[in-house]
C-alpha positions, 0 to 999 in steps of 0.5 A, a space after each residue: 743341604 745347605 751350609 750353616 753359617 757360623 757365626 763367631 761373635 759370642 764364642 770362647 776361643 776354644 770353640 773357635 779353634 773347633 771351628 778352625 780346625 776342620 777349615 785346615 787352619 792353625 789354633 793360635 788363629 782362634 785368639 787373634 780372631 777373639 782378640 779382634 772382635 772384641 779388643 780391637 772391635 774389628 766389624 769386617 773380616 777385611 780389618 783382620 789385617 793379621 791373618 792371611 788373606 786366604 783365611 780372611 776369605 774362607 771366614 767370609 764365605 762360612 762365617 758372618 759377623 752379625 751386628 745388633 740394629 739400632 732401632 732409637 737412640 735418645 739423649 738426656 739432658 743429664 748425658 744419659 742415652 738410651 738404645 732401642 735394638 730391632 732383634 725382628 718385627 716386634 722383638 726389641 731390647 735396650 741398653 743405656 749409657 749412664 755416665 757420672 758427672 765427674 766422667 770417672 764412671 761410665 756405666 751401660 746397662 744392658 738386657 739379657 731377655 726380650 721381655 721378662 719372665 717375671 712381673 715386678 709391680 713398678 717394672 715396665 718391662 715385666 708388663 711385657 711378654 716374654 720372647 725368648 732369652 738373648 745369645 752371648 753375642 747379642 748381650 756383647 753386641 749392646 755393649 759393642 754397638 753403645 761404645 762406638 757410638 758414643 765414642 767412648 769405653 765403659 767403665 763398669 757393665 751392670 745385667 740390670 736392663 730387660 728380663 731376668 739375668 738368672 733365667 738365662 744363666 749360662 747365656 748371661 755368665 758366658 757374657 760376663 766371661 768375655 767382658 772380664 778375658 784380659 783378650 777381650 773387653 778386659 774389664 774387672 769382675 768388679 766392675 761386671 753386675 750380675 741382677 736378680 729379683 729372686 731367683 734363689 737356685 740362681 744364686 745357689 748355682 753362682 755361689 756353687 760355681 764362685 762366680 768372680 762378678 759382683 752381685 745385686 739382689 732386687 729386693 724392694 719389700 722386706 715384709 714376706 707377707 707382702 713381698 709377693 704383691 710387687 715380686 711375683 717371683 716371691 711366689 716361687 722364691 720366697 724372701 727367707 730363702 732370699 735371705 738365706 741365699 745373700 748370707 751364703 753368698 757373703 759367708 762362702 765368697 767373703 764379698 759384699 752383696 748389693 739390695 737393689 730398693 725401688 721407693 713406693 711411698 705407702 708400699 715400702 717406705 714406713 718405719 716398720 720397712 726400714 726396721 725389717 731391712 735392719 734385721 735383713 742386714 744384720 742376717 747377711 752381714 756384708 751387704 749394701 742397699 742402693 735405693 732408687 726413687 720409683 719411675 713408673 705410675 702403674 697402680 696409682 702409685 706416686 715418685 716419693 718425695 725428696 723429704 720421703 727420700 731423705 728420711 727413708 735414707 737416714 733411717 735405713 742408715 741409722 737401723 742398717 749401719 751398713 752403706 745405703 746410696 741414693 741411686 737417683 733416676 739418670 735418663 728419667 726424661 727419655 725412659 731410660 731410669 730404672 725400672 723404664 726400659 721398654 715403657 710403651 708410648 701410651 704408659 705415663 712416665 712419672 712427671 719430675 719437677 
């Protein structure tokens, strides 16, 4: 029987001290191992300088340190870039790189599935079919891969990319762990965003598990008779249990809560919206909205209008009384905006002015 090759990208230490054990090595090798691959960002094992050569050798012979292949790499004009990764023949993901303007905040948005389980309207992704969820390693890797070619360090990681964070769990808060160990990436837990459109038993379950990572809910439609017409997932979940989540979610954790709100005009935009999201507001508590021009023209629908924009801001402020931030579209010109990733070459991208 052939021997399975191990590959130690994605793994907590311990599971890399039972990986070692067998091959007659010392635990203590685990963190220098994890330290490696992620704080130091060693990709052969010949760079691993502190372990003897004899280890170095038995890890080349039964390990293999699998990398993500860079299949489109964009750049816009705004410092945006956007990364396409080859999985295998027709199975792709992508990441961007999202920098702020003042160099203070350099964000990476990353995918957690191939394709989508779910069919958001306005998503491109969601018109894509489902192939499968991604590894620990293979989120990792989209952050790994983007750093070293821009040359720079993120700041803060958002699982807001293609798919559904919460349909792959365990997978996705693994990730999030080793983006957070202070022997890994070392970022914050605030600084670590963990998505959902709905998905209610998710955020139950992260709720239950206290979770440290910051938390946002695609929400994009407070009318519950009409939410299913753009959130399939309100079929399955519906908004006043979505509701109910997000105020257990800041009654139990004490920690703010972010609604994600893709702008329709003519969908989601009246005045009677923005009084729902009032009343959504006031139930939850703490919470905040981060609004986001519409980037795609299925259905016949159309990018609001910066007087729309403006007026739906104001509003929602005036109702809500709580945090409202106009997220723009960065990276809108190489399909990287929100809701874009994985936009066909046949699809129009909203034309900006």
């Amino acid at each position: 029987m052939k021997e399975e090759i191990f590959n130690p990208k994605g793994k907590l230490i311990p599971e890399l001290q039972e990986f070692l054990v067998p091959l007659g090595e010392p635990k203590f090798r685990a963190t220098q191992i994890f330290e490696g691959i992620y704080k130091h960002r060693y990709r052969t094992w010949d760079e691993f300088t502190n372990l003897p050569t004899a280890l170095r050798e038995k890890l080349k012979n039964h390990t293999d340190l699998e990398e993500l292949t860079v299949s489109h790499h964009l750049v816009s004009a705004d410092g945006t870039q956007k990364f396409s990764f080859a999985l295998s023949p027709g199975k792709e993901i992508e990441a961007v790189w999202i920098p702020r303007g003042d160099g203070e905040r350099k964000t990476i948005c990353i995918s957690s599935q191939v394709g989508c389980t779910l069919n958001c309207k306005f998503c491109a992704t969601g018109k894509l079919e489902f192939q499968g969820n991604l590894t620990t390693w293979q989120i990792l890797d989209q952050v790994l891969t983007v750093e070293r070619i821009v040359g720079d360090r993120a700041t803060n990681i958002v699982f807001m990319g293609m798919g559904e964070p919460l349909h792959n769990y365990f997978e996705v808060i693994r990730a999030a762990k080793i983006l957070n160990h202070e022997n890994a990436f070392h970022l914050g837990a605030k600084r670590i965003t963990i998505s959902t459109a709905g998905v209610v038993p998710g955020i139950h379950r992260f709720i239950d598990n206290k979770e440290p990572f910051n938390f946002a809910i695609s929400l994009n439609q407070p009318d519950p008779n009409t939410r299913s017409d753009i959130m399939d997932v309100n079929d399955k979940h519906d908004l006043s249990k979505l509701v109910d989540s997000a105020a257990r979610f800041v009654r139990e954790l004490d920690r703010f809560i972010t609604f994600e709100y893709v702008m329709i005009p003519g969908v989601n935009m009246s005045s009677d919206h923005i009084k729902l999201l009032g009343k959504i507001a006031k139930k939850v508590d703490k919470c905040k909205f981060n609004v986001i021009p519409l980037n795609t023209s299925f259905h016949g629908w159309s990018r609001p209008s910066d007087s729309e924009v403006e007026r739906f801001v104001q509003g929602l402020k005036k109702e809500s009384r709580v945090p409202v931030m106009n997220r723009r579209s960065p990276g809108k010109e190489i399909g990287g905006a929100c809701g874009m990733l994985a936009l066909s070459r046949d699809e129009e991208i909203v034309s900006i002015s």
